[in-house]
N, C-alpha and C positions, 0 to 999 in steps of 0.2 A: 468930296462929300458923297455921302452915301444916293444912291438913287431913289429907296423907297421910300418916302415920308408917311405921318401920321399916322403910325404904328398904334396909336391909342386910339383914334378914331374910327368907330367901325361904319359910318359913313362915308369913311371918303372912300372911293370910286374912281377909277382912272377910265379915257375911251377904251370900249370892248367890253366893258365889264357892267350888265347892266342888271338893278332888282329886278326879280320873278316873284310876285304875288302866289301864297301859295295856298291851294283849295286844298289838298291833300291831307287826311286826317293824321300818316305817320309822322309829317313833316311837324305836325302841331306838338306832338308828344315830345317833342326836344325839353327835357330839361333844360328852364330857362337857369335856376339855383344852381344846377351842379356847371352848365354852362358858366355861369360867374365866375366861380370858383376856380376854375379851372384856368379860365381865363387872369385872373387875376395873379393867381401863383405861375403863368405864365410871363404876365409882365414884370412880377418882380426879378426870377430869373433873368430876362434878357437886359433887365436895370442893372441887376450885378452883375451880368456879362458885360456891358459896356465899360463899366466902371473900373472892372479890375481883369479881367480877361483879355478883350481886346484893346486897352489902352497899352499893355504891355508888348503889342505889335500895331503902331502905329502907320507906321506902312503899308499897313494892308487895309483893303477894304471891308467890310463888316459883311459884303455878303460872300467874300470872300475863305470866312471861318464856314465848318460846317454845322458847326452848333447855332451859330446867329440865323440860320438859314432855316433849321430847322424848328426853331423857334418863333421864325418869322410868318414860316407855314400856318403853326399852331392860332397864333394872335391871331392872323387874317380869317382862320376856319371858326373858331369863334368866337369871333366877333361880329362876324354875321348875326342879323337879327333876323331874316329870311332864306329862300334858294337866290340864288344869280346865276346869271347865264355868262360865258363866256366865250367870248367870239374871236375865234382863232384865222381868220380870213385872210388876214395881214400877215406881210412877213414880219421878222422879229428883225428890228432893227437894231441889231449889235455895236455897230460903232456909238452910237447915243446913248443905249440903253442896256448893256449885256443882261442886267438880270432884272428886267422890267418886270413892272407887277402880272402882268399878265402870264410868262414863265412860272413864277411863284404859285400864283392861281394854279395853275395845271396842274402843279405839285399836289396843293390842297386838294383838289379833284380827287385826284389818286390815293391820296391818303386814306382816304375816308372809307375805300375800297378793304384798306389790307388792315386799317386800324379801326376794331369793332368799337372800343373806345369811344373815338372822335365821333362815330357816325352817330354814334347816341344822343352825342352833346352838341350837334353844330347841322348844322345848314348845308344841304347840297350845292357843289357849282356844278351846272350843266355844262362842257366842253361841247361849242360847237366848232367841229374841226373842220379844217381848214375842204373846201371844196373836190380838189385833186388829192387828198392822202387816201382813198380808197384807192383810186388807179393807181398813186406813182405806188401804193402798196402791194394792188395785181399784180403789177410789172414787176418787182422786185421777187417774188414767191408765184411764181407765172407757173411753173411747172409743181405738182403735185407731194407735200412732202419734201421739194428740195428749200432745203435750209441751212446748207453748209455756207460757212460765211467766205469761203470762196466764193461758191457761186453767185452769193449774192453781191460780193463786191463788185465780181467781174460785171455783175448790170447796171449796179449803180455806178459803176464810172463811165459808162456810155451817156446816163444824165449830165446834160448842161451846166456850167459852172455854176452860171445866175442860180438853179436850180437846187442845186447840191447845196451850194454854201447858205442861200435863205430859206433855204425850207429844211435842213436834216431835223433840226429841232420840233418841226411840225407832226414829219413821217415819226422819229422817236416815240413823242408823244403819245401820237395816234397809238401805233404797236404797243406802248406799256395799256393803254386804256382798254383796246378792242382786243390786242392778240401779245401779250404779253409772252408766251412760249415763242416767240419768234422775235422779241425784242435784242434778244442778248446774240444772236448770230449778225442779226444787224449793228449793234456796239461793236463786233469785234471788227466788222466791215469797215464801219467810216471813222474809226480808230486808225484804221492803217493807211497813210499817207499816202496818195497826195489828195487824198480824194476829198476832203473836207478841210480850205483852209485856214477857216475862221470857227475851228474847232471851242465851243466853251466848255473848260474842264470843271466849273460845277454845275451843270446841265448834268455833262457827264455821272459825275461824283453821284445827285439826288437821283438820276435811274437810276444805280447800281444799289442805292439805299433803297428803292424802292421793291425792286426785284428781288433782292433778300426778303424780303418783305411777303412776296407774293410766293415764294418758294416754301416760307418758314407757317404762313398763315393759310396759304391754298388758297382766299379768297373765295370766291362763288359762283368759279369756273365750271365751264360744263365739262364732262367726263370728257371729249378728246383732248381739250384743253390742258385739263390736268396728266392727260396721258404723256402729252408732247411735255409740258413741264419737265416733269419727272425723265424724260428722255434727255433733256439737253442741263437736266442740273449736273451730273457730273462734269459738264464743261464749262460751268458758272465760275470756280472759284478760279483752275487754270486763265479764261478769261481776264478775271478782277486783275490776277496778276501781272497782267501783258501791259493793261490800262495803264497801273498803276506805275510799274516800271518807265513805262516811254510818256505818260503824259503829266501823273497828279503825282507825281515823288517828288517834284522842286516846289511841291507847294502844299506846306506838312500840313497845313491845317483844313483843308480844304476838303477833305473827307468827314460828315459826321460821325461824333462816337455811336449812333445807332448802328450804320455803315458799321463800324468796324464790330461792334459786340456782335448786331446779326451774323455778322463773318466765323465768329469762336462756335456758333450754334450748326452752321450752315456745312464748317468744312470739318475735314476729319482730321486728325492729332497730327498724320506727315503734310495734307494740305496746309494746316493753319500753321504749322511748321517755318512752312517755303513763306507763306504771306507775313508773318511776325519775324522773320530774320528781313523780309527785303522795306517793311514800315520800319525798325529800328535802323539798318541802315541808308533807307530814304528819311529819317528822322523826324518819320509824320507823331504827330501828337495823339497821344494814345491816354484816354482821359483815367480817372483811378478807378471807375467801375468795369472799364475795357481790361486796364490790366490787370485785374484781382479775376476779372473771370479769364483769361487767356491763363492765368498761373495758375486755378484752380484746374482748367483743360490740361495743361501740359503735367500737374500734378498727378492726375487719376492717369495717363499714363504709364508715370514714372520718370518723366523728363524733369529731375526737379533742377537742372539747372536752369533751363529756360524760365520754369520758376521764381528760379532767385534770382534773374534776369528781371522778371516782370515786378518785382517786389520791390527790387532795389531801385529801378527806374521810377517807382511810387518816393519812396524815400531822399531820393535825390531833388527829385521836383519840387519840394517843401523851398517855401522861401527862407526860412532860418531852422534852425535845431527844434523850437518849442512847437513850431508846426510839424514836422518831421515826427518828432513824440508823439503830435496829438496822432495824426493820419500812421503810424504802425502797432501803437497799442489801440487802436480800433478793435472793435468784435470782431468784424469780416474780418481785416487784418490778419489776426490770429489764428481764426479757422483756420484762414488758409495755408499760414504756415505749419499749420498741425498734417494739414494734408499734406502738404509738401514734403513735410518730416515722417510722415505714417504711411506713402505709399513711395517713398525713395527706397522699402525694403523690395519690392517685385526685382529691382533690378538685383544681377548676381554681384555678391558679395558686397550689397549696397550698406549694409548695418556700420562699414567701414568709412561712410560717406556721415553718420550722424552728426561727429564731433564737428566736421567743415559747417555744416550745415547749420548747426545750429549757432556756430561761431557766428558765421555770416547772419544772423538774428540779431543777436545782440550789438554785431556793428553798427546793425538801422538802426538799433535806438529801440528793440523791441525789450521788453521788463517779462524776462520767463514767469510764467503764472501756473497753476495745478494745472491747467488743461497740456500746459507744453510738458510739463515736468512728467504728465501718464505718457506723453506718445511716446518721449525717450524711454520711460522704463517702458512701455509696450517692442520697443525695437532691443532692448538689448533680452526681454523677455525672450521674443521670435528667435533669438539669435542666439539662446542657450547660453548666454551672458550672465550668471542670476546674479556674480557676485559685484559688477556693473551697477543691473538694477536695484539690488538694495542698497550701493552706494550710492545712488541717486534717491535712493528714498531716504537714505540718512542726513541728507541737506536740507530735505526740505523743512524742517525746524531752526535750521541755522538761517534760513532764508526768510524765516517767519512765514512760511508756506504752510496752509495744512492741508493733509493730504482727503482725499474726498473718498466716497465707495467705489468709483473706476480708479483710482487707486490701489488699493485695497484688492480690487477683481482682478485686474491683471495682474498683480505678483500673484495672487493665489489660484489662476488658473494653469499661468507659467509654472507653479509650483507642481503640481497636478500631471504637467508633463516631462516636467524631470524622472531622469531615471532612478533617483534615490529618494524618494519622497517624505523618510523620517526626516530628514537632515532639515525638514521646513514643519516639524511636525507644530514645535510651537507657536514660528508665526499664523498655523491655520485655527489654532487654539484661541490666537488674539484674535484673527477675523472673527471665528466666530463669536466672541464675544462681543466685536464693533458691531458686526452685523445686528446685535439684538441692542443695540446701543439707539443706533442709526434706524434701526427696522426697515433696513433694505432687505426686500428678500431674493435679491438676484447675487448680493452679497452671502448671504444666507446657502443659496441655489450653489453657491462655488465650491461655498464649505462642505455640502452634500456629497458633489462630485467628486473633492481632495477624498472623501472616507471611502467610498467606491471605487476610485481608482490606485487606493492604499490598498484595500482589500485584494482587489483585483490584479494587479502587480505582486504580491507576496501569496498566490496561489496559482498556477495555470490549472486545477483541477476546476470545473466550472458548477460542481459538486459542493466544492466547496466554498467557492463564491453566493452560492445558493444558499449556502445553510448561515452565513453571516449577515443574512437580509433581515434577521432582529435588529442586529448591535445597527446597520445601517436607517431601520426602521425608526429605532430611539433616536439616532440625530435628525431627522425629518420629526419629528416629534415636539424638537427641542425650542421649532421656529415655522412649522406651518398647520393649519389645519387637517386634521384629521377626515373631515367633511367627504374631501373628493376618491379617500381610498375606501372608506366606511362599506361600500358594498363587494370592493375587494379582499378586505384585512379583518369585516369583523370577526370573529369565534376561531381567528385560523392563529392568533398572533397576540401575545403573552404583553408586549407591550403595546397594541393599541389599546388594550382594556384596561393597561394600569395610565395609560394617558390622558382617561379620565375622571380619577379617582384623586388626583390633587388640585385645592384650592381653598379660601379659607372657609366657604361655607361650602364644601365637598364635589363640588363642584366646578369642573376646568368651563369657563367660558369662554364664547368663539370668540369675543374681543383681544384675546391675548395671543392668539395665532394670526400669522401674515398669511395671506393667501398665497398659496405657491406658485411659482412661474412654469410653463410649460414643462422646461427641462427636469423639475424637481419632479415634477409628478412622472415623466419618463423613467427616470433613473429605478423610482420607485415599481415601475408596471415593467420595465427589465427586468430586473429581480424575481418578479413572480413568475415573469415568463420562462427564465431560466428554470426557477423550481417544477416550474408542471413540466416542462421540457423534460427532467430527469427523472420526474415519478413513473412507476409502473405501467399508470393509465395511460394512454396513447391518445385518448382524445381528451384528455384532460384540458391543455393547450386550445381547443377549439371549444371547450365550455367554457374556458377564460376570453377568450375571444368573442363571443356570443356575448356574454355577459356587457364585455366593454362595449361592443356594436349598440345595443340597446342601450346602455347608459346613454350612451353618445346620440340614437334617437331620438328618446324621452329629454335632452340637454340636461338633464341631471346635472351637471354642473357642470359652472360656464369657464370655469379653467381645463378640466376635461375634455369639453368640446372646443376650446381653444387649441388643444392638443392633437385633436382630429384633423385639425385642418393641415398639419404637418405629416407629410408622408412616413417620417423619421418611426412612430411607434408604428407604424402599419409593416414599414420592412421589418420590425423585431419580432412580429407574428408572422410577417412570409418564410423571415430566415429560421424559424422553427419547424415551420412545415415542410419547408423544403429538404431540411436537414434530415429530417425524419420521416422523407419519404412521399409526404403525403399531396401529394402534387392536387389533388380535387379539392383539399381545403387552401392550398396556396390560389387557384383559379378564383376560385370563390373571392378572395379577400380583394383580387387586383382588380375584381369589378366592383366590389363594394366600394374601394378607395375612392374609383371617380365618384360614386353614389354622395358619400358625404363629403366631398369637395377637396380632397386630398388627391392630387393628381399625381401617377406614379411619375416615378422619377430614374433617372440612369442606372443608382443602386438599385432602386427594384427590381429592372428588368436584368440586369449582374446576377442578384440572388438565385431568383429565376431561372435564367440560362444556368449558371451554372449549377444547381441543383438537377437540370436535365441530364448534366451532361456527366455529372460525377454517378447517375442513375444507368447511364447509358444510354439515353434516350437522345439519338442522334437527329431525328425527324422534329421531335417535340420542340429540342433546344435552336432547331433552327427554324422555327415557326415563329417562336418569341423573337427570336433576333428580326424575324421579318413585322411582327407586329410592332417593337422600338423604333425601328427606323422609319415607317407607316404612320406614327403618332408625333413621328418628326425628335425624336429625342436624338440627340448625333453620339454616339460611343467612346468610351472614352476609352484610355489603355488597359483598364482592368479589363474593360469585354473585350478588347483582342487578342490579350491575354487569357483569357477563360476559354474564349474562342479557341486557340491555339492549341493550350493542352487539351481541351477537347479531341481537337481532329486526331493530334498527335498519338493519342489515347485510341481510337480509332481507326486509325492507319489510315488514314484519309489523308494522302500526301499534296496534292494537286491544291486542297482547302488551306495545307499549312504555307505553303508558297504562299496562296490566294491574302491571308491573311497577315502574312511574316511584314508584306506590304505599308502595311499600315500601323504596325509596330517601331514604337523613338528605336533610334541606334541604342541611344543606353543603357534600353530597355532588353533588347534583344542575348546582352549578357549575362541576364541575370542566370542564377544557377538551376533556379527554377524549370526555366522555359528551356534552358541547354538538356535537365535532365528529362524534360517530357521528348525531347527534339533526340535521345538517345535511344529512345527506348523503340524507335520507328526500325521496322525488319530490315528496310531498304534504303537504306543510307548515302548509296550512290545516288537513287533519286530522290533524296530528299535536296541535296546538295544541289543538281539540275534547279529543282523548282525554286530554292532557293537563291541561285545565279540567275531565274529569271525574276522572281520579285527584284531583286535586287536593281535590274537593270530596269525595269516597268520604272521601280522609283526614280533614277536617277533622268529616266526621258520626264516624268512630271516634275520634275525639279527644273527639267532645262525648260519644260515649258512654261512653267509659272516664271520662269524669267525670261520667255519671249514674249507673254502678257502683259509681265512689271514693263519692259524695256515701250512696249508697245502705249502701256499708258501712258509713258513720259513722254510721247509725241503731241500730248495734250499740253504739255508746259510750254514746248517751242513756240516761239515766236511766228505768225502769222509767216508766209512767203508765197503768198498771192502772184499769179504770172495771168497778164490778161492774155486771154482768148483773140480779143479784139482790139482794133487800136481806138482811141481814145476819141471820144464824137466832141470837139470842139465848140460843133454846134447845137442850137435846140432841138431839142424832142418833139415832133412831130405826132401829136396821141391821136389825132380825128384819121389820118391814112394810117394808121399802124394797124395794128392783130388786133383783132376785139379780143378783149380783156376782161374776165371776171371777176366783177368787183367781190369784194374779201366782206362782205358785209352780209346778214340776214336776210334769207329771201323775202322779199316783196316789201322792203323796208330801205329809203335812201341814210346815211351814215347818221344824218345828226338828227332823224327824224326816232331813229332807232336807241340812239343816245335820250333822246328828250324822255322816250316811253319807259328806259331803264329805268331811270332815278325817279318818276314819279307814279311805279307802280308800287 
């Protein structure tokens, strides 16, 4: 029979646990309402937890699951109708009681810390902790900063049996309350046998849930606190996993799903990796919210079979078929498998992986719907597939599916990047006419783009791409307002004047135009930029510029200054100036960007350099490179590449080594960078410099795998060797080393405890 009774009574009280009458004005502001409430959908949960949850492992104890536990927490916190004190004095008598109310209390205590939540709705318990957890805590952390759980075992095995085995629970406690940055080197301690032999593994289990907790929320530590945090989390999950393995893997339930979700939040994609292969194969219970986010994690990686791992273990767990249905044609459900199916292309040659993939869907019992049906034509789109994807848009009417405007966008952005673009001329013909159907104008924005990048493919003269910014004008025309170009197009452009000359009382009204999305109004101020770009006048370009700056002041209009906010039109004005020479008006713009909240970006500072550098301006171009890397921007292979012919350009051989460094192998072939790399006078040393990048690279290769190797010392299992042999007998603390208590000066522990929570 379980141990804790009267789970609905917020009165009952066990010895230790006593009301505090509370004078305190924040203590009064508890919502008594949302409290109820709270409570209430509280107990009916842990109602259908008994009912149908745990009666299907009957065997086991109820505080035994980590769900019951953490449910148990909730009730008790409240259900309080005031503060209570709690008196930790006593040892914890485990053979009687392993998970007496007063453990559970503690828990509550602690909650109320990392969960801003609770603290709103419930009643403080004041932990008074036990008399000696201050010393046996000096003594354990005696020396300054040491906290290696070596070191600390080796002192805790000098403690007294009596000692260890009735108090570890105490000192625990005490560390997650007062000094949680020091809690988790102690788990790893009195984890590792023999030193504790009446270990409780959900003691265990709720610190570990807790400490996630105070990792993921910070709590309301003081800055050294947090410092040391943050220093010992990357030994958190290593840790979790040692526990996990040697103590709570023969007892699957025994971890709560917060435990395990905080885990997906806390570790990185190879950590949670190692932890979700060794819970599936210790066959802990992994609830359907834990696995749809571990399968959304391993999806944004790309691991989509761990994935379809986490998916199918949702699908399996169904008690019959009709549940199984209900739980994978879920919303979440589907997301997820959309993600799963939408980022299985990062990997090489994954687009070959769809057909499995999505096999594996319909084996759960998933019913493909328009959202699954875009992602596949989105991957055979990526994948230069078109005649794929419009086989799959031609089912979907045989499927009784119809198709929607992300539909529609993707084949006609796909289209856009084909290299033969009549061959789709009339499916963009249909878009555009869905698009005015639908009055999507991002659908609309596509069709803009198909006619732009039609143009602009069947001319490489950019002369000529210019002088087609009518015909491209009338299809902007066709579906957005005219409003946002009016100070750019009016008196210069043959169809914005006839654009308002049609309607039945002569008159086009703005009702009948969509507003256009960013991209459309870009497309459109491309074009002009290009035009001034090729006129005569040289500052033409920078009266066009001016012009848009002050629109964009005044907000003239708020799709425009939507537009500003994108660094994207600011580089099509850098890359004109620079092209053309004019470097005092490209300076100018890179400071206006940050002005109106467009922060430059890795192409701009690309544009930039490389405009020094094809200028000649060898000191300039490497002033920018020192201000990109100064504003923290990291370079991608276009600037090592620009870099490169630069130098080579140059004759600056020592810089081409310097930089060849940090150029891909596969990069390094291109024909490009071989013909800058020919045209160097000194060829014998070009070759030196480039046998020693070569070897520079190959030592940070071996050292990033003396790092890697070096990290994985963190997986290994604990192998403690003590220093001293083993003290049989008691501890002696009145003749020992005076000992600095771990507590605030001029404050005894539970006096220091009382003044926290009631200030």
């Amino acid at each position: 029979m379980d141990t804790v009774q009267n789970l609905n009574d917020p009165t009952a009280l066990e010895p230790g646990i006593s009301p505090r009458p509370s004078s305190n004005a924040k203590l009064a502001s508890v919502s008594d309402k949302r409290r109820q409430e709270q409570l209430q959908l509280c107990r009916k949960n842990i109602g259908y937890f008994r009912t149908y949850e745990a009666s299907a492992f009957p065997d086991l104890k109820l505080t035994e699951h980590g769900k019951y536990r953490s449910l148990q927490r909730r009730i008790f916190s409240l259900s309080a109708s005031s503060a209570k004190e709690l008196d930790l004095q006593s040892p914890f008598v485990f053979q009687k009681d392993a998970r007496g109310k007063s453990i559970a209390m503690s828990f509550v205590a602690l909650d109320r810390r990392v969960f801003p939540g609770l603290k709103r709705r419930s009643y403080p318990v004041i932990i008074l902790h036990h008399e000696m957890c201050a010393t046996w805590t000096a003594k354990l952390f005696k020396h300054e900063g040491m906290v290696e759980a070596e070191n600390i075992w080796r002192i805790w095995s000098t403690f007294d049996d009596d000692t260890r085995d009735q108090y570890w629970a105490h000192i625990l406690i005490y560390l997650l309350d007062k000094f949680p940055q020091r809690a988790l080197p102690f788990l790893r301690a009195i984890t590792f046998q023999p030193c504790v032999r009446n270990l409780d593994k959900r003691i265990i289990a709720d610190a570990f849930e807790h400490l996630t907790r105070v990792y993921l929320n910070k709590g309301v530590w003081s800055p050294t606190q947090m410092e040391e945090l943050q220093q010992s989390k990357p030994d958190f999950i290593p840790t979790f996993h040692h526990v996990l393995k040697e103590h709570l893997a023969l007892h699957s339930r025994i971890c709560s799903q917060d435990l395990l979700f905080s885990l997906g939040k806390l570790a990185s994609v190879e950590e949670l990796t190692r932890i979700f292969d060794l819970l599936k194969e210790s066959n802990t219970y992994m609830g359907y919210d834990v696995l749809l986010h571990y399968a959304a994690t391993f999806a944004k990686a790309g691991d989509f079979k761990r994935g379809l791992v986490c998916l199918r273990t949702i699908a399996e767990g169904a008690d019959n078929r009709h549940t199984q249905e209900k739980l994978v044609n879920n919303q979440r459900f589907k997301w997820t498998c959309a993600l799963i199916l939408q980022r299985s292309m990062l990997n090489k040659d994954g687009y070959h992986d769809t057909t499995g993939i999505v096999a594996a869907f319909v084996d759960f019992g998933v019913v493909l719907d328009t959202l699954l049906y875009n992602v596949i034509i989105h991957n055979a789109v990526e994948a230069g597939d078109y005649s794929t994807a419009f086989k799959v848009y031609n089912t979907l009417d045989e499927n009784d599916i119809k198709p929607d405007k992300f539909t529609f966008s993707t084949l006609l952005h796909g289209c856009s990047m084909a290299s033969d673009l009549l061959r789709f001329k009339d499916f963009a013909e249909y878009c555009a006419e869905t698009a005015k159907e639908m009055r999507d104008p991002w659908l609309a924005a596509d069709y803009l783009y198909y006619q732009y990048a039609f143009v602009h493919r069947s001319s490489e003269n950019p002369q000529e791409v210019a002088n087609s910014s009518e015909g491209i004008l009338k299809t902007y025309l066709q579906f957005f307002s005219p409003r946002p170009l009016e100070p750019f197009l009016s008196g210069d452009s043959t169809s914005f004047q006839q654009s308002r000359l049609t309607s039945q009382d002569g008159v086009l009204h703005e009702s009948v135009f969509m507003d256009p999305p960013p991209v459309a109004l870009y497309i459109m101020l491309q074009l002009e930029i290009m035009k001034a770009s090729n006129s005569r006048d040289t500052a033409r370009v920078w009266t066009f510029y001016q012009r848009f700056k002050g629109l964009v002041s005044s907000n003239h209009d708020r799709q425009l200054s939507q537009l500003a906010q994108n660094p994207i039109i600011w580089n099509a004005f850098l890359l004109s100036f620079c092209r053309a020479k004019n470097f005092e008006y490209a300076s100018h713009l890179v400071r206006d960007m940050t002005e109106y909240g467009a922060q430059p970006n890795v192409y701009t500072w690309n544009i930039f350099l490389q405009g020094f550098f094809k200028d000649r301006q060898l000191q300039a171009a490497e002033r920018v490179y020192e201000i990109m890397r100064a504003r923290g921007i990291e370079p991608d292979q276009f600037t090592y590449e620009v870099l490169l012919r630069g130098y080579a350009r140059a004759q600056h051989i020592r810089q081409v080594g310097e930089v060849m460094e940090y150029v891909d192998e596969d990069r390094q072939e291109d024909p490009k960078l071989l013909q800058a790399l020919s045209r160097i006078h000194d060829q014998e040393k070009v070759l030196l410099e480039l046998e020693k990048a070569r070897k520079r690279k190959e030592w940070k290769r071996e050292h990033n795998e003396t790092v890697k190797a070096k990290a994985e010392e963190r997986w290994a299992p604990p192998k403690f060797v003590p220093s001293v042999e083993m003290n049989e007998g008691s501890v002696n603390y009145e003749d020992g080393p005076q000992i600095k208590l771990l507590s605030e000066p001029g404050s005894a522990p539970r006096l220091r405890f009382r003044k926290v929570v009631t200030t």
